[in-house]
DSSP file (Angstrom, degrees, kcal/mol; ACC not computed):
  #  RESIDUE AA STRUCTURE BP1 BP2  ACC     N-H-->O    O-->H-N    N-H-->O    O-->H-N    TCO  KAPPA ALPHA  PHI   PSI    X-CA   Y-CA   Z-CA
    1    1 A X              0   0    0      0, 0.0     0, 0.0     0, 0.0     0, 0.0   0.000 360.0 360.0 360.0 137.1  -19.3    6.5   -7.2
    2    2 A X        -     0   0    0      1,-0.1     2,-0.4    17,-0.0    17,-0.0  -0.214 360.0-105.8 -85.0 157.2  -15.7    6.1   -6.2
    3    3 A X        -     0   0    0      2,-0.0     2,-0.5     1,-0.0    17,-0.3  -0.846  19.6-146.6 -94.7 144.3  -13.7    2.8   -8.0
    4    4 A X        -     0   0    0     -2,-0.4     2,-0.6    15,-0.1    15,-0.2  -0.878  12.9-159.6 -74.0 111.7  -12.8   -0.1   -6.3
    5    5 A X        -     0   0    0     13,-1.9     2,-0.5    -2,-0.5    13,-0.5  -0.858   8.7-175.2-121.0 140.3   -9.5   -1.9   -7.3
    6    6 A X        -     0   0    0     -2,-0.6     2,-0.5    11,-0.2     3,-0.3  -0.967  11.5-136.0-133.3 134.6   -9.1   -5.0   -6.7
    7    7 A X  E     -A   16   0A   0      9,-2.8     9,-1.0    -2,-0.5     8,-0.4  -0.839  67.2 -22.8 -90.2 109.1   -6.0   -7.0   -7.2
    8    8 A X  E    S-     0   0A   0     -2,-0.5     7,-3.2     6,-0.2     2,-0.4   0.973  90.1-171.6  37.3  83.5   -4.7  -10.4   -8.5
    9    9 A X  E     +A   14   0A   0     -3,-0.3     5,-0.3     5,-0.2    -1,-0.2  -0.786   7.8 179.7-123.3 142.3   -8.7  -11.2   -7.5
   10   10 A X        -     0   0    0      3,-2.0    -1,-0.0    -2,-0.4    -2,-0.0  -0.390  53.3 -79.1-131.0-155.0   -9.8  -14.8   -7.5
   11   11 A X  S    S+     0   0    0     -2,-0.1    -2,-0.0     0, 0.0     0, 0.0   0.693 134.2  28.1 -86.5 -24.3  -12.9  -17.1   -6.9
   12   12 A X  S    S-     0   0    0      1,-0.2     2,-0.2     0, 0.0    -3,-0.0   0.889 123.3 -48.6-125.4 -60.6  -11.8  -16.5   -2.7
   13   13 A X        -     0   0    0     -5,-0.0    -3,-2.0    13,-0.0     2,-0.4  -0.436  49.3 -78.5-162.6-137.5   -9.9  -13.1   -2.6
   14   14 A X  E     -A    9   0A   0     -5,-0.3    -5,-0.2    -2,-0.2    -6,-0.2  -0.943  20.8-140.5-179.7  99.3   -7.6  -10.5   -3.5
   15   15 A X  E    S-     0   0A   0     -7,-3.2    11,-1.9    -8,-0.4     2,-0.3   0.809  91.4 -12.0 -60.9 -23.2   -4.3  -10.2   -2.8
   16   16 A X  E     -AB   7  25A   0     -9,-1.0    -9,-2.8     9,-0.2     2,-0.2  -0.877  54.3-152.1-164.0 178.6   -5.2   -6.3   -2.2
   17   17 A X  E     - B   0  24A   0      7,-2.4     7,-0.5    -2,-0.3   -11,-0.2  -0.381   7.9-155.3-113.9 178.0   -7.9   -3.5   -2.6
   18   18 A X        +     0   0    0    -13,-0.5   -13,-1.9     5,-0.2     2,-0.2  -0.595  20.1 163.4-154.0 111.3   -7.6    0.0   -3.0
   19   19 A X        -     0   0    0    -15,-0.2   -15,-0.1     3,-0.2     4,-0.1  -0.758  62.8 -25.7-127.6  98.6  -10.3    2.4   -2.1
   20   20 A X  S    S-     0   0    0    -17,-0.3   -16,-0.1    -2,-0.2     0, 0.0  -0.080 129.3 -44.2 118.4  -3.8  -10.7    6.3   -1.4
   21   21 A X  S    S+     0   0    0      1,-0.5    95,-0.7    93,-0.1    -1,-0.1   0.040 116.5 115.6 136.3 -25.3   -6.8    6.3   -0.5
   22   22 A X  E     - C   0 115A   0     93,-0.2    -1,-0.5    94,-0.1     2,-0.4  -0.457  49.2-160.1 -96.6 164.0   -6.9    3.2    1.7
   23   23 A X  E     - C   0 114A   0     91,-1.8    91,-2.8    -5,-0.2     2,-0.3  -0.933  11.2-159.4-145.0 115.2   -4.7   -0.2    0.4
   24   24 A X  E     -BC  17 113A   0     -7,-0.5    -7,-2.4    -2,-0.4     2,-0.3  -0.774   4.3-157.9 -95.4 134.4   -6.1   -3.5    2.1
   25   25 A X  E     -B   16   0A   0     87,-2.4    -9,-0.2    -2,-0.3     2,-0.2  -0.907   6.5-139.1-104.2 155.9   -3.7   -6.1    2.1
   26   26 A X        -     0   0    0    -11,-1.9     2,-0.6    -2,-0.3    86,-0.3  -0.684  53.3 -65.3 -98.3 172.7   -4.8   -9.8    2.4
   27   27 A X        -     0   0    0     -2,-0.2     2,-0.9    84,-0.1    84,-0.3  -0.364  53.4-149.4 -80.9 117.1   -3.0  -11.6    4.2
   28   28 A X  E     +F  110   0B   0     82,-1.4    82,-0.6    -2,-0.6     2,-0.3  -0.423  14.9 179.3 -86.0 108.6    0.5  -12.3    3.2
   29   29 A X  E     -F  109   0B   0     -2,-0.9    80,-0.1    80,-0.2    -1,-0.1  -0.623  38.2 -90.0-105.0 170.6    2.8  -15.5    3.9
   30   30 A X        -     0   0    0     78,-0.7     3,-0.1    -2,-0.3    -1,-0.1  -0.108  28.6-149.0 -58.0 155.3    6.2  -16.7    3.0
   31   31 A X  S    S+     0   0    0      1,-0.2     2,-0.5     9,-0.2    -1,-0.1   0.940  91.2  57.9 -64.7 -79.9    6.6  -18.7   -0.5
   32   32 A X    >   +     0   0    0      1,-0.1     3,-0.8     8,-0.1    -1,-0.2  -0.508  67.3 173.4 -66.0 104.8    9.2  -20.5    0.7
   33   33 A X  T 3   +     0   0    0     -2,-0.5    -1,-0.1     1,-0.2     7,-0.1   0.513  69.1  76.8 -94.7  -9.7    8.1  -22.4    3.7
   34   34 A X  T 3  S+     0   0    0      6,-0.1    -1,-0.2    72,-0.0    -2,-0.0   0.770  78.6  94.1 -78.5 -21.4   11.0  -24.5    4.3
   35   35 A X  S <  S-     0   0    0     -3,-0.8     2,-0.1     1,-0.1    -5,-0.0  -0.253  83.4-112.8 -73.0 154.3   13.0  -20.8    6.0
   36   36 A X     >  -     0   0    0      4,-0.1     4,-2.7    71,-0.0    -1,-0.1  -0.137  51.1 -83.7 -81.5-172.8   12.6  -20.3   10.2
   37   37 A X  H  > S+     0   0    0      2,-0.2     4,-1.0     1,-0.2     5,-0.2   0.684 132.2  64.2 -89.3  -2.5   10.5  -17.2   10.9
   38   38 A X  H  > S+     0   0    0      3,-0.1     4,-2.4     2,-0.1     5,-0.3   0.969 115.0  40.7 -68.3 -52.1   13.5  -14.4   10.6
   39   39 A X  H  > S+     0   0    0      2,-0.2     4,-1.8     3,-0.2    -2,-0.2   0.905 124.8  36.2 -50.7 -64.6   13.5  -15.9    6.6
   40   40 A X  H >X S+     0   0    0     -4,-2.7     3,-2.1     2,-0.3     4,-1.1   0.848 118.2  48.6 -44.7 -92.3    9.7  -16.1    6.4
   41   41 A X  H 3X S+     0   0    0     -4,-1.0     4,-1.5     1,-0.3     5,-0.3   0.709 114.4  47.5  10.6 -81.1    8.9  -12.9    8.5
   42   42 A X  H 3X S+     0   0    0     -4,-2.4     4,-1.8     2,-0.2    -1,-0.3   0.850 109.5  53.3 -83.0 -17.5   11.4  -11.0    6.3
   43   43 A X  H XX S+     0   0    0     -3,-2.1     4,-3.1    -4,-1.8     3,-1.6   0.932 112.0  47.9 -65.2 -70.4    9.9  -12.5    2.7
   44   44 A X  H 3X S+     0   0    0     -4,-1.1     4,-1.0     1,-0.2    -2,-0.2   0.607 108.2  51.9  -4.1 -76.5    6.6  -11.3    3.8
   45   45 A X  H 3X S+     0   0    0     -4,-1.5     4,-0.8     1,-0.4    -1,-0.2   0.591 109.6  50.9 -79.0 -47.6    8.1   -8.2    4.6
   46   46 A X  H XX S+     0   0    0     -4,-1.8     4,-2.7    -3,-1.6     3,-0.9   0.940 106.1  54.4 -31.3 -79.2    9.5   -8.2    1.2
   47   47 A X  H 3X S+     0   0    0     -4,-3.1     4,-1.7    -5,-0.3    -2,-0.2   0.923 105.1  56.2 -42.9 -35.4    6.1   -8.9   -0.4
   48   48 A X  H 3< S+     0   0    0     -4,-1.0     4,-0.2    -5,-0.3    -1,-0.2   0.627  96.5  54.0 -93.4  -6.5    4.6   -6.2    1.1
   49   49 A X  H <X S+     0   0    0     -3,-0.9     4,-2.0    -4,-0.8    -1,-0.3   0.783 109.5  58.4 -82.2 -26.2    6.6   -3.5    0.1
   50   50 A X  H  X S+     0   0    0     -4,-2.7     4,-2.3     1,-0.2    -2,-0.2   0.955 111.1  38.0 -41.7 -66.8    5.9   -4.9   -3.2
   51   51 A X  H  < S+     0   0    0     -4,-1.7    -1,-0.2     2,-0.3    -3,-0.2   0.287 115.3  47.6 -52.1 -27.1    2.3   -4.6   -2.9
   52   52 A X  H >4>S+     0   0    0     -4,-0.2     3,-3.7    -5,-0.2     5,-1.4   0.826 107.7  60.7-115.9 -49.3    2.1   -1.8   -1.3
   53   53 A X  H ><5S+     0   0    0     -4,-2.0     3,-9.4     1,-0.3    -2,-0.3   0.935  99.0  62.4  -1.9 -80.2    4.7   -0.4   -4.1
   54   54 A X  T 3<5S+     0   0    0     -4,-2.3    -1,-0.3     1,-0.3    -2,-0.2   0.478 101.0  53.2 -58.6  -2.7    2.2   -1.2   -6.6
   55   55 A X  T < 5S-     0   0    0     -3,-3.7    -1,-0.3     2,-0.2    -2,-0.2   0.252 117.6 -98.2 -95.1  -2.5   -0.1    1.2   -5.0
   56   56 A X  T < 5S+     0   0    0     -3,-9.4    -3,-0.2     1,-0.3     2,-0.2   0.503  89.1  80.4 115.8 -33.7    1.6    4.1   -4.9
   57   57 A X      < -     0   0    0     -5,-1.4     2,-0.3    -6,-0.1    -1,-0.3  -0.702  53.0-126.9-137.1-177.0    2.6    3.9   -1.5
   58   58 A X    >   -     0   0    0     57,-0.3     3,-2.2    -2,-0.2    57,-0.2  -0.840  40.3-100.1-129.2 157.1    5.0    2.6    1.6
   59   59 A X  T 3  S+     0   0    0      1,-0.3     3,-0.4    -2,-0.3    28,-0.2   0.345 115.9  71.6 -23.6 -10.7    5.8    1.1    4.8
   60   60 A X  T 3  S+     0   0    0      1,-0.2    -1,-0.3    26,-0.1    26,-0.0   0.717  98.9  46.2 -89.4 -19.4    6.0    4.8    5.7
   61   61 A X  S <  S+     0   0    0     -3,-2.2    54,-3.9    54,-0.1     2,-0.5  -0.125  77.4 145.9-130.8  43.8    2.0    5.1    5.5
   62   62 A X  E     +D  114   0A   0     -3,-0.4    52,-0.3    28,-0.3     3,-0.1  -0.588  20.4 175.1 -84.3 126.0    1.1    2.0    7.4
   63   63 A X  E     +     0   0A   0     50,-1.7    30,-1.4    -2,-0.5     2,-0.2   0.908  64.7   1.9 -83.8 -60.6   -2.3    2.2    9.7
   64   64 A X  E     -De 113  93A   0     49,-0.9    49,-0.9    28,-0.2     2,-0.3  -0.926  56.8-169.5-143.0 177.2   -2.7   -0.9   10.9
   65   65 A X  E     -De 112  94A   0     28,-1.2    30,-2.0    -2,-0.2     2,-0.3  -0.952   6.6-161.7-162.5 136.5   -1.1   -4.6   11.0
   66   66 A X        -     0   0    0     45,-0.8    45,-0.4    -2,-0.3     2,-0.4  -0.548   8.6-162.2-102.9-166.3   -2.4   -8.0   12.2
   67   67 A X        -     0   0    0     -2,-0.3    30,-0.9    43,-0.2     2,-0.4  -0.963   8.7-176.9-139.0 144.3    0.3  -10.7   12.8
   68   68 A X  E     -G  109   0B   0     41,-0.5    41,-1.5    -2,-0.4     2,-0.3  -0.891  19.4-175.2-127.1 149.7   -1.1  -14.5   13.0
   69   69 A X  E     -G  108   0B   0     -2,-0.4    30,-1.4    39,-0.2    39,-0.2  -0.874  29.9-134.6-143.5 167.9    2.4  -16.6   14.0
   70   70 A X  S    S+     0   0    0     37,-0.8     2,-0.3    -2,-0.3    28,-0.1   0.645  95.7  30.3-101.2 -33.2    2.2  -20.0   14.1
   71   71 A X  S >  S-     0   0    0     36,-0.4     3,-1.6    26,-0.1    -1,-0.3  -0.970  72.6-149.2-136.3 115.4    4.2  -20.5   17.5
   72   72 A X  G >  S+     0   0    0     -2,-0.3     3,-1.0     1,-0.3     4,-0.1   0.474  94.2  70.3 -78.9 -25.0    3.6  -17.4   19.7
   73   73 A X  G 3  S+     0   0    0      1,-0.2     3,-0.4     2,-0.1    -1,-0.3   0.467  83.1  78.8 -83.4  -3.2    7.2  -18.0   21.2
   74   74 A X  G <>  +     0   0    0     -3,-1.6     4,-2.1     1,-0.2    -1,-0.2   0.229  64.6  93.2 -92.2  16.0    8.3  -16.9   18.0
   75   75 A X  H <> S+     0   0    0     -3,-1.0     4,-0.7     2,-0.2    -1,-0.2   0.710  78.7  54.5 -79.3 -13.8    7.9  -13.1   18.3
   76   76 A X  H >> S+     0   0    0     -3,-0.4     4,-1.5     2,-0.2     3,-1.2   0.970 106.1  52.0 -68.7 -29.2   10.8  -12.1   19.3
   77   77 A X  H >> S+     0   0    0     -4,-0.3     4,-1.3     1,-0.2     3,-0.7   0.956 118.7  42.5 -21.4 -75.6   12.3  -13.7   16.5
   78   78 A X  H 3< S+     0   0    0     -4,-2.1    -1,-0.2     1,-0.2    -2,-0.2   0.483 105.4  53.9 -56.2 -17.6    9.8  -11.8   14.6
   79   79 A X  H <X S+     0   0    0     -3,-1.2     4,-0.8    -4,-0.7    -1,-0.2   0.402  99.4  75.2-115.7 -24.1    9.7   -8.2   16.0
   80   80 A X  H XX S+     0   0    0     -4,-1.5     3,-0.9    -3,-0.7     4,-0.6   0.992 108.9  25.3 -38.8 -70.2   13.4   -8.4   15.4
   81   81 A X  H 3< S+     0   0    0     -4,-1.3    -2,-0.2     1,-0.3    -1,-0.2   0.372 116.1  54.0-139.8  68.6   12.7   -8.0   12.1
   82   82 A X  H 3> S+     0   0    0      3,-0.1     4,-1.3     2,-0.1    -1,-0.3   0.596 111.2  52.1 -91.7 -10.5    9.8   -6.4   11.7
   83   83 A X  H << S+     0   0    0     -3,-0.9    -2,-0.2    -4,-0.8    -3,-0.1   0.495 110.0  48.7-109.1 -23.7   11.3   -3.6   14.0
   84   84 A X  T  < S+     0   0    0     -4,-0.6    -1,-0.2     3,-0.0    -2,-0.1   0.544 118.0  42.8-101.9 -11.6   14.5   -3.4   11.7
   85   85 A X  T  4 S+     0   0    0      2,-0.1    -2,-0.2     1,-0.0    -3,-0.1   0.841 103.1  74.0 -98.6 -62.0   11.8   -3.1    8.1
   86   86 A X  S  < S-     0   0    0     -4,-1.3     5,-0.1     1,-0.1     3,-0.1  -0.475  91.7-132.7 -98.2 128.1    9.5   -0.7    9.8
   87   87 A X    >   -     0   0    0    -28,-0.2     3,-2.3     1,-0.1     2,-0.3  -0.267  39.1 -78.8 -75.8 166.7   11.3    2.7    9.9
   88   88 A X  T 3  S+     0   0    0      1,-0.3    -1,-0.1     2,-0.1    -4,-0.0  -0.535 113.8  16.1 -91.8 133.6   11.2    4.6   13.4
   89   89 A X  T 3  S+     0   0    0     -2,-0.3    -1,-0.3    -3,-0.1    -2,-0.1   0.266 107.2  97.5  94.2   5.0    8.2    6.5   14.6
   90   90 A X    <   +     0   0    0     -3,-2.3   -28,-0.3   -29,-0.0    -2,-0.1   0.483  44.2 131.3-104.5  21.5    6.3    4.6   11.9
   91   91 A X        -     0   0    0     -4,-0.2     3,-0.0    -5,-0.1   -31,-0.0  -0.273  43.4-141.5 -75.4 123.3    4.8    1.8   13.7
   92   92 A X        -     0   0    0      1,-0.1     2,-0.4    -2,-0.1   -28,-0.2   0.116  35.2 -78.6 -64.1 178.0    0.9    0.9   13.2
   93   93 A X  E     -e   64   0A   0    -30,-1.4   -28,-1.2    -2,-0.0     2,-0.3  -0.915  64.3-160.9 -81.4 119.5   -1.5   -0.1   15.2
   94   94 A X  E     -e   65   0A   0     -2,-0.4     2,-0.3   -30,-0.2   -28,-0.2  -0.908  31.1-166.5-132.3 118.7   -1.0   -3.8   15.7
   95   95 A X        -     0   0    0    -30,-2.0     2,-0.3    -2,-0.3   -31,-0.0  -0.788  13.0-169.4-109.0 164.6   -2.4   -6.8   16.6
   96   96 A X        +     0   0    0     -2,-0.3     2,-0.2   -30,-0.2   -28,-0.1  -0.900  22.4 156.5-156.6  87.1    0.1  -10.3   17.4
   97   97 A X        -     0   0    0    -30,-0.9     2,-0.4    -2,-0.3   -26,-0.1  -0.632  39.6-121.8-108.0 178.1   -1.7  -14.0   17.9
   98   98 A X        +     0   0    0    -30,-0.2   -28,-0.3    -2,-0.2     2,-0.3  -0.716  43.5 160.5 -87.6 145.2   -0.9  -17.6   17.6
   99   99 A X        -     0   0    0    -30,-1.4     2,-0.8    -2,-0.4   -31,-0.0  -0.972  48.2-103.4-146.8 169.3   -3.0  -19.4   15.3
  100  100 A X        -     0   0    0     -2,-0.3     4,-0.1     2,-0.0   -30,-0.1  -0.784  47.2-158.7-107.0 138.8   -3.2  -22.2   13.4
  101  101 A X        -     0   0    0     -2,-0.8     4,-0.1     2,-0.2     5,-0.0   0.013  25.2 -93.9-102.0-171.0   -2.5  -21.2   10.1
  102  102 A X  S    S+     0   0    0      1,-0.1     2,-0.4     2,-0.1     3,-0.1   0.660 111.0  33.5 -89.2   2.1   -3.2  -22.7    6.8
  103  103 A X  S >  S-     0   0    0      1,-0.1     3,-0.9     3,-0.0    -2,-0.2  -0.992  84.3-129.8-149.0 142.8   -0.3  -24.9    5.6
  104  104 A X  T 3  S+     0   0    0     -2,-0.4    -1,-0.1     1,-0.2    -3,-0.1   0.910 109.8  60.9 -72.5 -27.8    1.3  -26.5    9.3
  105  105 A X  T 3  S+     0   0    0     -3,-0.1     2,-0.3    -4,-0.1    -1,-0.2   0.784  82.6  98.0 -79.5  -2.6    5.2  -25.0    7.6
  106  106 A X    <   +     0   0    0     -3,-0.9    -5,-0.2     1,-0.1     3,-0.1  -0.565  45.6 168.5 -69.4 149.8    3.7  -21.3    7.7
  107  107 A X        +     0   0    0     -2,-0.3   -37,-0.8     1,-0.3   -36,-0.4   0.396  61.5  35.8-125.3   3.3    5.0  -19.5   10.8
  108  108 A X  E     + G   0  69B   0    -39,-0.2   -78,-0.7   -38,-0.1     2,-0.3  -0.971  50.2 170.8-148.8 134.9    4.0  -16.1   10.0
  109  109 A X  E     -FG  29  68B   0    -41,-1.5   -41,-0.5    -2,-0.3     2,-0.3  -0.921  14.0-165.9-141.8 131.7    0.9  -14.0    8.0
  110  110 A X  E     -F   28   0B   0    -82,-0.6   -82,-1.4    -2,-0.3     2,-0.2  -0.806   8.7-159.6-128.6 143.7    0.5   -9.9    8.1
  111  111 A X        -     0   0    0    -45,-0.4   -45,-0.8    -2,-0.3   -84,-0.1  -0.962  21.1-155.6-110.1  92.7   -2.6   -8.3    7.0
  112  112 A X  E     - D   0  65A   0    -86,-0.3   -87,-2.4    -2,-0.2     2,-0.3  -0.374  13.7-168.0 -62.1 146.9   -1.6   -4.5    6.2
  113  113 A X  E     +CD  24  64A   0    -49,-0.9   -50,-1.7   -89,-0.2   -49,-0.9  -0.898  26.0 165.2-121.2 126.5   -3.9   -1.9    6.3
  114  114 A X  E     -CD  23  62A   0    -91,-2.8   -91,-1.8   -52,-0.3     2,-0.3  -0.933  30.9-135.8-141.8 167.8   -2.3    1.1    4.7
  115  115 A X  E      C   22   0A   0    -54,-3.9   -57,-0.3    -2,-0.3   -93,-0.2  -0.677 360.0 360.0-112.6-179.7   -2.9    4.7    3.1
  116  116 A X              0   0    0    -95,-0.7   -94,-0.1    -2,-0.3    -1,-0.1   0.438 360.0 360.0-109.3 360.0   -1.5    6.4   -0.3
């Protein structure tokens, strides 16, 4: 039976998995909430090279990515620079909503899907 690793795991979830090759991220938002969404957006962006780091792997071996933002008129903002982080030709498969998110000063949260 293959292992399941599961990461900075709590009562609710897991800041990521890793199974056969795949690295689930949960979904990541800024610390510092007080930053517009280029600040936010690029701590995320931050975290998740961390994270993803800690697996083994990179931005380079991204699958898929959801986006939640808080204000939907904030993607260009945001695709600035996620488009200046994501190296060229590597761009997932991507989904981009509004929602309302869990603390009113996030403005941004990415869910990575990625492979090693």
């Amino acid at each position: 039976m293959s292992k399941i690793v599961r990461n900075a795991a709590n009562r609710i979830l897991s800041k990521s998995v890793e199974y056969h090759g795949f690295v689930y991220l949960a979904g990541v938002v800024a610390e510092t909430l007080d930053g517009d969404i280029e600040a936010q957006t690029g701590e995320v962006l931050a975290q998740i090279d961390a994270l993803l780091e800690s697996h083994g792997t990179d931005k380079t071996r991204l699958l898929q990515a959801q986006i939640w933002l808080k204000n939907i008129a904030d993607r260009g903002a945001m695709n600035e620079v996620w488009s200046a982080w994501l190296p060229t030709g590597m761009a997932p498969a991507r989904a981009c909503v509004q929602a309302d998110l869990a603390d009113s000063r996030m403005l941004v949260e990415i869910m990575i899907t990625a492979c090693k």
